[in-house]
PDB file of the backbone (N, CA, C, O) and the ligand in Angstrom, with CONECT records:
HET    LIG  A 101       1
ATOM      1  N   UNK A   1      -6.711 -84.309  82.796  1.00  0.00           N
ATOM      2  CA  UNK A   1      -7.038 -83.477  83.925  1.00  0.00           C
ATOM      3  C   UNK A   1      -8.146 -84.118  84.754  1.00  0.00           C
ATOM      4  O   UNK A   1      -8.129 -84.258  85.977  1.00  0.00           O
ATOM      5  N   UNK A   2      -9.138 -84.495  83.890  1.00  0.00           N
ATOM      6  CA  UNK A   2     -10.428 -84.789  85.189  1.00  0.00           C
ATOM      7  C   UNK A   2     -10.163 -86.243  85.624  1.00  0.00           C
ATOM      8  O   UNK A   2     -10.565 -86.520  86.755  1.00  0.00           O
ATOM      9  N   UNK A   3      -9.452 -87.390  84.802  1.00  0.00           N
ATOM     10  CA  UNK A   3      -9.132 -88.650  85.497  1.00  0.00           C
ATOM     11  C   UNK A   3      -8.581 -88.225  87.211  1.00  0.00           C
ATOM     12  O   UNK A   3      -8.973 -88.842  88.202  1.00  0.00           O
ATOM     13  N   UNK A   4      -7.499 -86.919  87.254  1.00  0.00           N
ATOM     14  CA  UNK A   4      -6.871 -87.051  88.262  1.00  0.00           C
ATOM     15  C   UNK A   4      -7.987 -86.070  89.161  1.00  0.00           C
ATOM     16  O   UNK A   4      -8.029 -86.444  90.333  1.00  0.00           O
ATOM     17  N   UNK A   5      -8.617 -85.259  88.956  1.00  0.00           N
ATOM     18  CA  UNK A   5      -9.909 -84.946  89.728  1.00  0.00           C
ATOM     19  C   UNK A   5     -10.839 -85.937  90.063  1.00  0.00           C
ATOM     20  O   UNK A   5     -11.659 -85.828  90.975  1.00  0.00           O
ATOM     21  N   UNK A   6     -10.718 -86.846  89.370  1.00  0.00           N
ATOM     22  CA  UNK A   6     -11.619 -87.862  89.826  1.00  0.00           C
ATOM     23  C   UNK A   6     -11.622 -88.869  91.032  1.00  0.00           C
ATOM     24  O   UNK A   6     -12.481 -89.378  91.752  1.00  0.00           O
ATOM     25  N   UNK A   7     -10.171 -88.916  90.904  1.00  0.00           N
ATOM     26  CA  UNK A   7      -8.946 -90.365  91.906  1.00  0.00           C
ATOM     27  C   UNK A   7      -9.272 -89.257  93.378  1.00  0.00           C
ATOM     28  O   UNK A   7      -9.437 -89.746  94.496  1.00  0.00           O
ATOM     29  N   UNK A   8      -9.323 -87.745  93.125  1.00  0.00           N
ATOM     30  CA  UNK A   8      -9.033 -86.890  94.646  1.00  0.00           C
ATOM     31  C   UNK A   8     -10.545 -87.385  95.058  1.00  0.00           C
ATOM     32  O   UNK A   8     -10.769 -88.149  95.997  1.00  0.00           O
ATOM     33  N   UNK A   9     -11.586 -86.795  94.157  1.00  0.00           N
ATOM     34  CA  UNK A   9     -13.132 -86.868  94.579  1.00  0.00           C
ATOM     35  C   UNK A   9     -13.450 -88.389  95.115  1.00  0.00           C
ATOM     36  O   UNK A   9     -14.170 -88.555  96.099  1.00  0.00           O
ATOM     37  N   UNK A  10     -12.988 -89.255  94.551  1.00  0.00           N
ATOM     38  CA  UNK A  10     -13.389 -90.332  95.094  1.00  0.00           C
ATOM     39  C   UNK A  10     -12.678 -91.025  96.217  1.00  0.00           C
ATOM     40  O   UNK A  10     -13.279 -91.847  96.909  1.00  0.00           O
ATOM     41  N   UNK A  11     -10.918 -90.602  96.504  1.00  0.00           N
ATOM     42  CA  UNK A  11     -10.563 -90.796  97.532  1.00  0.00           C
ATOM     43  C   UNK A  11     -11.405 -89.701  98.807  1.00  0.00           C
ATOM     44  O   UNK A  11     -11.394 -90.059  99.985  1.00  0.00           O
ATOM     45  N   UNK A  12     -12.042 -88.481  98.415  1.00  0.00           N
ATOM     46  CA  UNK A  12     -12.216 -87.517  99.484  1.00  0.00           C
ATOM     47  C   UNK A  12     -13.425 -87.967  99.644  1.00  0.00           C
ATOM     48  O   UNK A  12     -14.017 -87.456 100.594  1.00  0.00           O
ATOM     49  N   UNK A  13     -14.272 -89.122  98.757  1.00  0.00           N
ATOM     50  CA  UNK A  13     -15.946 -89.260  98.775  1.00  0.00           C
ATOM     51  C   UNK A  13     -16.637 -87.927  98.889  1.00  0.00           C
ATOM     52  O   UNK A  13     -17.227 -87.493  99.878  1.00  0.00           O
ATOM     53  N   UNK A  14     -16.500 -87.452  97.927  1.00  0.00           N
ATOM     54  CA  UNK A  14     -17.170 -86.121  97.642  1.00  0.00           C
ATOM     55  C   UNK A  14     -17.828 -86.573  96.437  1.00  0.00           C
ATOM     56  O   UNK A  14     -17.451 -86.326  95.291  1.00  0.00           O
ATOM     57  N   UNK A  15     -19.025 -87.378  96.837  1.00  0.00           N
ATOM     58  CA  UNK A  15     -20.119 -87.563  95.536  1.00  0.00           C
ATOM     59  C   UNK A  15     -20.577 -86.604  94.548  1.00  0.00           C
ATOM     60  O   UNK A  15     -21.025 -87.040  93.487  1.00  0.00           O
ATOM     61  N   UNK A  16     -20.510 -85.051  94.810  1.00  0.00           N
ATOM     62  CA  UNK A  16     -20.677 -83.735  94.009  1.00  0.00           C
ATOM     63  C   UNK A  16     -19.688 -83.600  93.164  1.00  0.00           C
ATOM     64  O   UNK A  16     -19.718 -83.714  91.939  1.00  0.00           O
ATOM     65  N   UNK A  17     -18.973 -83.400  93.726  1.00  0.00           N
ATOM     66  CA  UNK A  17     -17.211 -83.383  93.252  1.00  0.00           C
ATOM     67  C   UNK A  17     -17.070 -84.002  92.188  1.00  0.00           C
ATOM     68  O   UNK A  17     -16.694 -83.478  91.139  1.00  0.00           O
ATOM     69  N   UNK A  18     -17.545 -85.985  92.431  1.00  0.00           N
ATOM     70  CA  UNK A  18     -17.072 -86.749  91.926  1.00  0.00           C
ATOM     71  C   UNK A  18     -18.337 -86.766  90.349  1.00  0.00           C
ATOM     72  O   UNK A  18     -18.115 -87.286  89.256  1.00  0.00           O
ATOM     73  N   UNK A  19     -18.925 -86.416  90.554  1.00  0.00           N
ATOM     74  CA  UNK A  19     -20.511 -86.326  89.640  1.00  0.00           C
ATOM     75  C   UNK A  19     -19.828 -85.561  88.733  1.00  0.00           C
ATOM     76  O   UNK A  19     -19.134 -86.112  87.879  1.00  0.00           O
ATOM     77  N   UNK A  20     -19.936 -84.245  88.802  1.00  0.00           N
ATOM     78  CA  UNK A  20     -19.239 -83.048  88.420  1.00  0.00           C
ATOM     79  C   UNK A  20     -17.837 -83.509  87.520  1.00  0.00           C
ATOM     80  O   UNK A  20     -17.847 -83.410  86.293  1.00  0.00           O
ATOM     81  N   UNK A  21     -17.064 -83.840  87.999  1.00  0.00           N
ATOM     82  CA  UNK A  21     -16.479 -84.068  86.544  1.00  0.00           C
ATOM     83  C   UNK A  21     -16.046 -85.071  86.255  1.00  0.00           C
ATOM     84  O   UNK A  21     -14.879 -85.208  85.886  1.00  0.00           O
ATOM     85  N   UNK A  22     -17.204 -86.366  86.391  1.00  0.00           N
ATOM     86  CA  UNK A  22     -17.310 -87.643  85.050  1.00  0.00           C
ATOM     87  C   UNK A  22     -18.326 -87.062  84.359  1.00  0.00           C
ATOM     88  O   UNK A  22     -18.384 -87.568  83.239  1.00  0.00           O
ATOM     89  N   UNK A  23     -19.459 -85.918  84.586  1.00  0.00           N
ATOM     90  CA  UNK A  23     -19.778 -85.530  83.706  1.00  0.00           C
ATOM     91  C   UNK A  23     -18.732 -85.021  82.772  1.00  0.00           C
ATOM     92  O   UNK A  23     -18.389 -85.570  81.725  1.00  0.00           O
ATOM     93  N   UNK A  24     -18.179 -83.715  83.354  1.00  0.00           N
ATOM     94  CA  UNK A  24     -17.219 -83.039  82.407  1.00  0.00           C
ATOM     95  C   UNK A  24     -16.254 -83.874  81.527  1.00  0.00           C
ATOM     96  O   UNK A  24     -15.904 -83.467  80.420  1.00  0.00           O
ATOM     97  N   UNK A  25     -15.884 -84.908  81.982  1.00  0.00           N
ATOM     98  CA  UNK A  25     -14.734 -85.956  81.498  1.00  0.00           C
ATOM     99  C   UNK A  25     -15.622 -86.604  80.377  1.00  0.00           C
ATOM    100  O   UNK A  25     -15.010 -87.015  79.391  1.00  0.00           O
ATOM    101  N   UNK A  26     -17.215 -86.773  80.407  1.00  0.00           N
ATOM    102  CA  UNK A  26     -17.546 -87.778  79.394  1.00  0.00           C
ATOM    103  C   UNK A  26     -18.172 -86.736  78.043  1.00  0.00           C
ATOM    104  O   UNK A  26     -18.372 -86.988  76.855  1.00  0.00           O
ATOM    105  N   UNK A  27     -18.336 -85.621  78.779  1.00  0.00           N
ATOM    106  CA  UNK A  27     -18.978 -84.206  77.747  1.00  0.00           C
ATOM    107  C   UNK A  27     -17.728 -84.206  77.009  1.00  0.00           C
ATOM    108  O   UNK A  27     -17.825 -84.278  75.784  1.00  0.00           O
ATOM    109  N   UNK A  28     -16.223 -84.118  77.684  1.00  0.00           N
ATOM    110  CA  UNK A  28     -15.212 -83.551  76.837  1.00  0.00           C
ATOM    111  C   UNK A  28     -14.910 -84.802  75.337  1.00  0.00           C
ATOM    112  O   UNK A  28     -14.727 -84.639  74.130  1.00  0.00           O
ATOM    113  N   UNK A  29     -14.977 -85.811  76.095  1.00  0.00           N
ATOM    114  CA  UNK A  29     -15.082 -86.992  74.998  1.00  0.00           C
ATOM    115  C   UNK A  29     -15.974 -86.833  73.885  1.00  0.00           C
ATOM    116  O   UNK A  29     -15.768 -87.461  72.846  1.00  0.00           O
ATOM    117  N   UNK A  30     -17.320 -85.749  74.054  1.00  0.00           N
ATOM    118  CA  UNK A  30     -18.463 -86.076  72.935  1.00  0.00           C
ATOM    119  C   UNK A  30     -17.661 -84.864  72.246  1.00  0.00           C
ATOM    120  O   UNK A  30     -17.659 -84.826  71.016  1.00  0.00           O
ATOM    121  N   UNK A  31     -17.063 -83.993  72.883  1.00  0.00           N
ATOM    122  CA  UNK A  31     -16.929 -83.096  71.871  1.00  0.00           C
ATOM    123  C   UNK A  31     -15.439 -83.347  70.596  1.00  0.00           C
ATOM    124  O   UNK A  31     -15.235 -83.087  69.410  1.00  0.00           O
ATOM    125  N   UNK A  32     -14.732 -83.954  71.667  1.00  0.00           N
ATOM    126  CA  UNK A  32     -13.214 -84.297  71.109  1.00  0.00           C
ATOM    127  C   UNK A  32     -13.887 -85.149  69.416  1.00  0.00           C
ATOM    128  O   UNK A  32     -13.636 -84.922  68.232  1.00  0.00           O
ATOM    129  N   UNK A  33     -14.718 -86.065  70.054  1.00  0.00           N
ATOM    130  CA  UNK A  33     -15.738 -86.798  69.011  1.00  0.00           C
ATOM    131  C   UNK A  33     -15.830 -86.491  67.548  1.00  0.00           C
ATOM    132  O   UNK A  33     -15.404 -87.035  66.529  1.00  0.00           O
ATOM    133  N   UNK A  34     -16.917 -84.853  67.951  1.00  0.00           N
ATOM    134  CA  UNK A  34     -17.114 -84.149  67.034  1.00  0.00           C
ATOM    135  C   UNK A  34     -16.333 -83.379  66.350  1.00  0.00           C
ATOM    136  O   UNK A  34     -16.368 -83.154  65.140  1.00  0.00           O
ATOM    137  N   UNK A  35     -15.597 -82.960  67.169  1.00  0.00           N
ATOM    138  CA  UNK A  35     -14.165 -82.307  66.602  1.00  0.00           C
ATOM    139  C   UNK A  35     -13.334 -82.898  65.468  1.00  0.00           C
ATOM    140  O   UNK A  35     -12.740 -82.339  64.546  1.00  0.00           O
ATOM    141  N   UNK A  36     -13.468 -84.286  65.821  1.00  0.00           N
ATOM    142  CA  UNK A  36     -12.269 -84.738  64.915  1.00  0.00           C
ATOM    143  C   UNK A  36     -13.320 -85.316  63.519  1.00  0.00           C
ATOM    144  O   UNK A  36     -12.873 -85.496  62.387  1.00  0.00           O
ATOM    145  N   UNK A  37     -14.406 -85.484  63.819  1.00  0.00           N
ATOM    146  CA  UNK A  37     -15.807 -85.968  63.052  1.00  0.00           C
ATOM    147  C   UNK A  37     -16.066 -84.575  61.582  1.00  0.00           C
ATOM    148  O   UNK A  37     -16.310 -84.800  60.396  1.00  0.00           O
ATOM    149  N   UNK A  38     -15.885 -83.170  62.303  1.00  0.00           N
ATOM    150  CA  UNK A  38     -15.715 -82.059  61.864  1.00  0.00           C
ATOM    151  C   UNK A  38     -14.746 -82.217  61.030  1.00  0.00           C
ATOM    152  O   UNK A  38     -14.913 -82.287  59.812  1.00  0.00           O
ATOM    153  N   UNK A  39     -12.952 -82.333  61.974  1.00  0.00           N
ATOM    154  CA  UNK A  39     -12.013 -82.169  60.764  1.00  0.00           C
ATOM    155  C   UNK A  39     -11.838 -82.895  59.774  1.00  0.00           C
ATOM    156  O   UNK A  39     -11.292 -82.501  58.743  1.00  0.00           O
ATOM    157  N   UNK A  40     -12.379 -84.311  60.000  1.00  0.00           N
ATOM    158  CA  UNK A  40     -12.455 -85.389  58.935  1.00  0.00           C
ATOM    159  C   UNK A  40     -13.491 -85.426  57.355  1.00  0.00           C
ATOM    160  O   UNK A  40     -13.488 -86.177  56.380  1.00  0.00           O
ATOM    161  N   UNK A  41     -14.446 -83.997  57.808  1.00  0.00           N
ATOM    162  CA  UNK A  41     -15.247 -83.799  56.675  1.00  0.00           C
ATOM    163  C   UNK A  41     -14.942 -82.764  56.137  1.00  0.00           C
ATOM    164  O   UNK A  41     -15.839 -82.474  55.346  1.00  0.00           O
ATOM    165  N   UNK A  42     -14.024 -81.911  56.129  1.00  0.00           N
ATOM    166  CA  UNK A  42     -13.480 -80.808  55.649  1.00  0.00           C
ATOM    167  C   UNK A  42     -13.454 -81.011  54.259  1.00  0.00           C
ATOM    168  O   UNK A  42     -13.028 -82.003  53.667  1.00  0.00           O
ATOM    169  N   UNK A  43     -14.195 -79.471  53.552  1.00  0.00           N
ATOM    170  CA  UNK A  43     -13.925 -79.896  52.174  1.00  0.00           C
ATOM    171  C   UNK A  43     -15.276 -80.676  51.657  1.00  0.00           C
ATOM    172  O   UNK A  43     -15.650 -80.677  50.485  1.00  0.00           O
ATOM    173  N   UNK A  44     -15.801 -81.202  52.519  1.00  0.00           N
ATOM    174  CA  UNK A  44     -17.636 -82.042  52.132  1.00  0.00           C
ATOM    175  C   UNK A  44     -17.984 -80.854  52.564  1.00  0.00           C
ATOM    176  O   UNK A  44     -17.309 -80.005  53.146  1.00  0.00           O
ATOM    177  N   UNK A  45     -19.618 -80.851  52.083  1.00  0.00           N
ATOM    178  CA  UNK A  45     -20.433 -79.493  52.171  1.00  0.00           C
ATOM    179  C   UNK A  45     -21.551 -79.956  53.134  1.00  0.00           C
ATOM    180  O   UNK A  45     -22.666 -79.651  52.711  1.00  0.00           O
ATOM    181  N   UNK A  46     -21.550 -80.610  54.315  1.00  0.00           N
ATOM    182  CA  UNK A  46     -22.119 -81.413  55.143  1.00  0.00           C
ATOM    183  C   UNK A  46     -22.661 -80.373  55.833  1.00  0.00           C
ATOM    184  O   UNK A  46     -21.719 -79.672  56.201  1.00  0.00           O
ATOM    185  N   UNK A  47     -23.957 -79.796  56.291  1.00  0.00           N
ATOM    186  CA  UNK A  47     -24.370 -79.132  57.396  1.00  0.00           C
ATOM    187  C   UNK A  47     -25.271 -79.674  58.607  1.00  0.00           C
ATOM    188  O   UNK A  47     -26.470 -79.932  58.506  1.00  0.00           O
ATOM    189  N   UNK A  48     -24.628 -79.784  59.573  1.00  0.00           N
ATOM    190  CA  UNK A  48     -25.172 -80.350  60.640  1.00  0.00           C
ATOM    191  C   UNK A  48     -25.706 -79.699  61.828  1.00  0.00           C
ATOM    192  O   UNK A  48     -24.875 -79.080  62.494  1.00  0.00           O
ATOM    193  N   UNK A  49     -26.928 -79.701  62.246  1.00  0.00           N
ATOM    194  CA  UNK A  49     -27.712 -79.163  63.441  1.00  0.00           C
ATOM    195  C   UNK A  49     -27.482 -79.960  64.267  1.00  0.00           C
ATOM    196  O   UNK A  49     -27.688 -81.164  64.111  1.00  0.00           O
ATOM    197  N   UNK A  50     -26.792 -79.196  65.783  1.00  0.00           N
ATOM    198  CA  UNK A  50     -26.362 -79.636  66.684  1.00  0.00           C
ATOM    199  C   UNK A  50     -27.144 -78.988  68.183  1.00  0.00           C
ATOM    200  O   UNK A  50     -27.022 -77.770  68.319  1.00  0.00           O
ATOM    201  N   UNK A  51     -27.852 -79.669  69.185  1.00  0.00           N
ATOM    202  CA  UNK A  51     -28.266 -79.154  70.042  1.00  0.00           C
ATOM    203  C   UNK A  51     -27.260 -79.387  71.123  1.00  0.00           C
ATOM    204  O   UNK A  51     -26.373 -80.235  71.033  1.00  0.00           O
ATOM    205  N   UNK A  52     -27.450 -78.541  72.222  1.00  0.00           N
ATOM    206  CA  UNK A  52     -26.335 -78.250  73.540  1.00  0.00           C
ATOM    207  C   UNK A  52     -27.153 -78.496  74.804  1.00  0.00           C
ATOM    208  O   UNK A  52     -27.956 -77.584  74.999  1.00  0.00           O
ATOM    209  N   UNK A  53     -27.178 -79.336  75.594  1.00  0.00           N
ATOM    210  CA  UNK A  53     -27.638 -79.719  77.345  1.00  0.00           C
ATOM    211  C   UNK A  53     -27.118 -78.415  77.594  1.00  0.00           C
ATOM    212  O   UNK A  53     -25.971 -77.969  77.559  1.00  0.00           O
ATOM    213  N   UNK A  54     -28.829 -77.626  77.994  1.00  0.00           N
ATOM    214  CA  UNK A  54     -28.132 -76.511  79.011  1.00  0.00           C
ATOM    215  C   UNK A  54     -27.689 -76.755  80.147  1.00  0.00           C
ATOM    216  O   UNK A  54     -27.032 -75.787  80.529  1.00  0.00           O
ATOM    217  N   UNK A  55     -27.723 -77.873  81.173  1.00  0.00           N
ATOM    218  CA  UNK A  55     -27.269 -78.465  81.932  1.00  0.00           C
ATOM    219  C   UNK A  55     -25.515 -79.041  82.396  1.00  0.00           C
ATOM    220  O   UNK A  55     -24.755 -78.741  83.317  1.00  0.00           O
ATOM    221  N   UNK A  56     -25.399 -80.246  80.902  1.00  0.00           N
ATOM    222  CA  UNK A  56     -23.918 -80.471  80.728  1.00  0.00           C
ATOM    223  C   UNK A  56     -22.967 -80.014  79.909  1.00  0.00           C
ATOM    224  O   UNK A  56     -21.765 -80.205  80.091  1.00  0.00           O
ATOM    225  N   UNK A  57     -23.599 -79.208  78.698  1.00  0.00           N
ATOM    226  CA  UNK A  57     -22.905 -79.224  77.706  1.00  0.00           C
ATOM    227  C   UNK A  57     -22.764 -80.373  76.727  1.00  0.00           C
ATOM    228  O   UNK A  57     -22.185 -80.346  75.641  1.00  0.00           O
ATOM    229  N   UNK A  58     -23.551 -81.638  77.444  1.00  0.00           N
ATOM    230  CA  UNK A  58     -23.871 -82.512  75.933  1.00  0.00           C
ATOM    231  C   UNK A  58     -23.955 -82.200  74.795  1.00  0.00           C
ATOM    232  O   UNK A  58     -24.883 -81.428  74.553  1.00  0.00           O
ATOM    233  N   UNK A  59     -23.220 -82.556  73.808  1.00  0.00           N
ATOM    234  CA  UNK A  59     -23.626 -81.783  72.418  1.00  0.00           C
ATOM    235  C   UNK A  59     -23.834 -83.038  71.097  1.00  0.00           C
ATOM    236  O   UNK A  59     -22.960 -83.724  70.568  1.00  0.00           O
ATOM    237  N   UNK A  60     -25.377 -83.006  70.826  1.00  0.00           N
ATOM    238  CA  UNK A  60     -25.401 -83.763  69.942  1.00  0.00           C
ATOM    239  C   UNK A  60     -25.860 -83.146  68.707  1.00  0.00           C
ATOM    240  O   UNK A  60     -25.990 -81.931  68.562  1.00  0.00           O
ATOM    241  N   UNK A  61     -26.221 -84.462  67.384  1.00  0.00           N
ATOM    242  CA  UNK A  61     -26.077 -83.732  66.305  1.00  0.00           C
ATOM    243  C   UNK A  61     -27.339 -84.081  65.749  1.00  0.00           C
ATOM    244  O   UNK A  61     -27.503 -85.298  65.842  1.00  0.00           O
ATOM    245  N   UNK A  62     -28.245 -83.530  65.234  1.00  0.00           N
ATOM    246  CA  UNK A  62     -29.648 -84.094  64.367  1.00  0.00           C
ATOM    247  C   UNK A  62     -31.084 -83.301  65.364  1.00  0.00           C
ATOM    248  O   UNK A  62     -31.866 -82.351  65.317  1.00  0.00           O
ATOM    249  N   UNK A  63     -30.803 -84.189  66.001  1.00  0.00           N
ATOM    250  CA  UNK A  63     -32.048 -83.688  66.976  1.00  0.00           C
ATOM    251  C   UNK A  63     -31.410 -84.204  68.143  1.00  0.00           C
ATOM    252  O   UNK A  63     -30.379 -84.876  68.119  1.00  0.00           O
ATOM    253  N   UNK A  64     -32.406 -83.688  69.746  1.00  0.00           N
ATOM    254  CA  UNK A  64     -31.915 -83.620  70.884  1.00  0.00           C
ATOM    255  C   UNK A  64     -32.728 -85.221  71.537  1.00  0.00           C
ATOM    256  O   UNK A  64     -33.957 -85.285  71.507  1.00  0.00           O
ATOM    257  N   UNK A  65     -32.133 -86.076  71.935  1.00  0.00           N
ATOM    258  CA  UNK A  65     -32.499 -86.773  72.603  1.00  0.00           C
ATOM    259  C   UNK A  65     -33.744 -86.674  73.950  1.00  0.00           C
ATOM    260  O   UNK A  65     -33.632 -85.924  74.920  1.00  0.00           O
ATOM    261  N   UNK A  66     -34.685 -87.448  73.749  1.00  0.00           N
ATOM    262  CA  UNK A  66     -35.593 -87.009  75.229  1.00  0.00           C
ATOM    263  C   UNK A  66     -35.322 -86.681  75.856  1.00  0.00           C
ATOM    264  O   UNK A  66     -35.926 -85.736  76.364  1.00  0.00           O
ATOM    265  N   UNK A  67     -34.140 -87.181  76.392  1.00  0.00           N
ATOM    266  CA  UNK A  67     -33.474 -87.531  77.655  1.00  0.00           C
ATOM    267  C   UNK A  67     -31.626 -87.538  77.863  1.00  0.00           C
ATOM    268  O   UNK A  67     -31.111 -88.423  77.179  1.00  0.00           O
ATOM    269  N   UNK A  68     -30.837 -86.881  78.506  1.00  0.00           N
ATOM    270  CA  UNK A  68     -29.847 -86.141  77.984  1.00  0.00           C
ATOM    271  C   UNK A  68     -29.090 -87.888  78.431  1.00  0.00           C
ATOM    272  O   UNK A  68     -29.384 -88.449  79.487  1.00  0.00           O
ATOM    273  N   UNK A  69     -28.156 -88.479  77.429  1.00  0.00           N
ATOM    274  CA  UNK A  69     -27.957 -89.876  78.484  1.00  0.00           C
ATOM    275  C   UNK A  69     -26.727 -88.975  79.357  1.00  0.00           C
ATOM    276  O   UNK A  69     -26.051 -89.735  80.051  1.00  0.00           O
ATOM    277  N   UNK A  70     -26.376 -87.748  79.439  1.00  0.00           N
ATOM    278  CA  UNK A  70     -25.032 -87.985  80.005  1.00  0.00           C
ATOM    279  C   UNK A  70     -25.396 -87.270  81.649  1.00  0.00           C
ATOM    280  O   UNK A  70     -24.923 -87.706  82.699  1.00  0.00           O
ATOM    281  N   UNK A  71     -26.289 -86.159  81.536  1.00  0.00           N
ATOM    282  CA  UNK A  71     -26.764 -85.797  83.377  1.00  0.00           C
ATOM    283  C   UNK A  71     -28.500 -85.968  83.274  1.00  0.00           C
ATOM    284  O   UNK A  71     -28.955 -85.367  84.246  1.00  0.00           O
ATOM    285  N   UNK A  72     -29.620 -86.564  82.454  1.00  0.00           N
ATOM    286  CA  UNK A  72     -30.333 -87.326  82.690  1.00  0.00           C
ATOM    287  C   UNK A  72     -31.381 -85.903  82.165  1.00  0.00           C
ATOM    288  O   UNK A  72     -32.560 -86.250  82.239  1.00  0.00           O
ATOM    289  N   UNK A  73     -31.273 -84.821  81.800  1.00  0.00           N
ATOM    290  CA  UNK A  73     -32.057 -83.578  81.791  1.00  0.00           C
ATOM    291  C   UNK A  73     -32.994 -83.791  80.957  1.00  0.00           C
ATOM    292  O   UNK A  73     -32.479 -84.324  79.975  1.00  0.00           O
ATOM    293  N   UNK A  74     -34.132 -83.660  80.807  1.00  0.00           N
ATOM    294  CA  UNK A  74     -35.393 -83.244  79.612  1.00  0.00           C
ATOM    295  C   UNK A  74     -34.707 -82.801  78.101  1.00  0.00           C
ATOM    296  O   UNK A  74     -33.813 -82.004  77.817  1.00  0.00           O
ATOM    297  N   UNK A  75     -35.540 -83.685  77.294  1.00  0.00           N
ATOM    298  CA  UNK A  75     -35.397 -82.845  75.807  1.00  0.00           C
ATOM    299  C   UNK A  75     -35.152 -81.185  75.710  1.00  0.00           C
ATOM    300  O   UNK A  75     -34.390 -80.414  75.128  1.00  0.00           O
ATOM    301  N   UNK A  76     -36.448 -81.115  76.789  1.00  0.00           N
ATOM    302  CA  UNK A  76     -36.696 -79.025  76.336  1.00  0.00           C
ATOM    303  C   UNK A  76     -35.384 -78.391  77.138  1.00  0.00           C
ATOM    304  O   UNK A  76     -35.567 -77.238  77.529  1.00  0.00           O
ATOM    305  N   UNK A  77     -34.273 -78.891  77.397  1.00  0.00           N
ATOM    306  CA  UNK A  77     -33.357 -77.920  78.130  1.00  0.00           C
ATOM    307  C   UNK A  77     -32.559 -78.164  77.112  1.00  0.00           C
ATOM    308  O   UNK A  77     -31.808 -77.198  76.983  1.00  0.00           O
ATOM    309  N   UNK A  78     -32.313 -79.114  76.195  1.00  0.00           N
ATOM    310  CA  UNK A  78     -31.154 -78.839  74.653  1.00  0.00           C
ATOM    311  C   UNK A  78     -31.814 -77.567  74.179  1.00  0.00           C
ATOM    312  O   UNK A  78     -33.028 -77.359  74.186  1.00  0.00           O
ATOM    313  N   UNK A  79     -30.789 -76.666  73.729  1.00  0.00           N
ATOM    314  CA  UNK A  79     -30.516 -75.642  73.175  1.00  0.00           C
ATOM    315  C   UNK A  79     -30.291 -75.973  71.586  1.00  0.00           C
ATOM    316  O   UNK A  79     -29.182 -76.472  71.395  1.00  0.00           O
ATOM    317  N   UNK A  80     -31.000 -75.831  70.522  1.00  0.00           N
ATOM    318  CA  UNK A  80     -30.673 -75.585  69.522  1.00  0.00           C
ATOM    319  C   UNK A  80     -29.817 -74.440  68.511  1.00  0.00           C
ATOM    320  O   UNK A  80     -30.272 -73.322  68.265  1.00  0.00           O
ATOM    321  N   UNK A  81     -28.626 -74.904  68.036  1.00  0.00           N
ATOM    322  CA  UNK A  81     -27.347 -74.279  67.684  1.00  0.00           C
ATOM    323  C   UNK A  81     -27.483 -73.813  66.441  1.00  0.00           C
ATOM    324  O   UNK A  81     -27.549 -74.908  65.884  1.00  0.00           O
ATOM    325  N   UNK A  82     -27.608 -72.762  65.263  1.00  0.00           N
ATOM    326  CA  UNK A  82     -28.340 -72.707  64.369  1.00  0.00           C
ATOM    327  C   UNK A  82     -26.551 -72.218  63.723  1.00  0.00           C
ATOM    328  O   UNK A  82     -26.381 -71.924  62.540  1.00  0.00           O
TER     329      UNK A  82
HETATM  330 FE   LIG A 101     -27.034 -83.067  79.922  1.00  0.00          FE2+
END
């Protein structure tokens, strides 16, 4: 879906547009990530703390990065997922 949102935004040069979902396109990748990272430990008793970019929806696992690498936001806007 967002490859072909992407080809319109950048033929229409709509830099917002086009921002907007290579974020979404590279967030959906971290999660697909974890997803399959998840189903692959099924059955291990693994518990993992995951914080959320209130911004992109970045979602990482351990602790929150300073600095979000995927829309650039502050540590203090990850949301910790309990
Ligand atoms: Fe972010």
């Amino acid at each position: 879906m967002y490859p072909i949102f992407l080809k319109v935004a950048e033929e229409e040069k709509n830099k917002e547009a086009y921002w907007t979902f290579d974020v979404a396109n590279q967030v959906e990748e971290i999660h697909a990530g974890l997803y399959q990272k998840k189903l692959d430990s099924i059955g291990e008793n693994i518990e993992v703390t995951y914080y959320v970019c209130n911004f992109c929806g970045n979602t990482v696992e351990k602790d929150a990065p300073d600095i979000c690498p995927i829309c650039r936001a502050p540590k203090s806007e990850f949301k910790k997922i309990d």
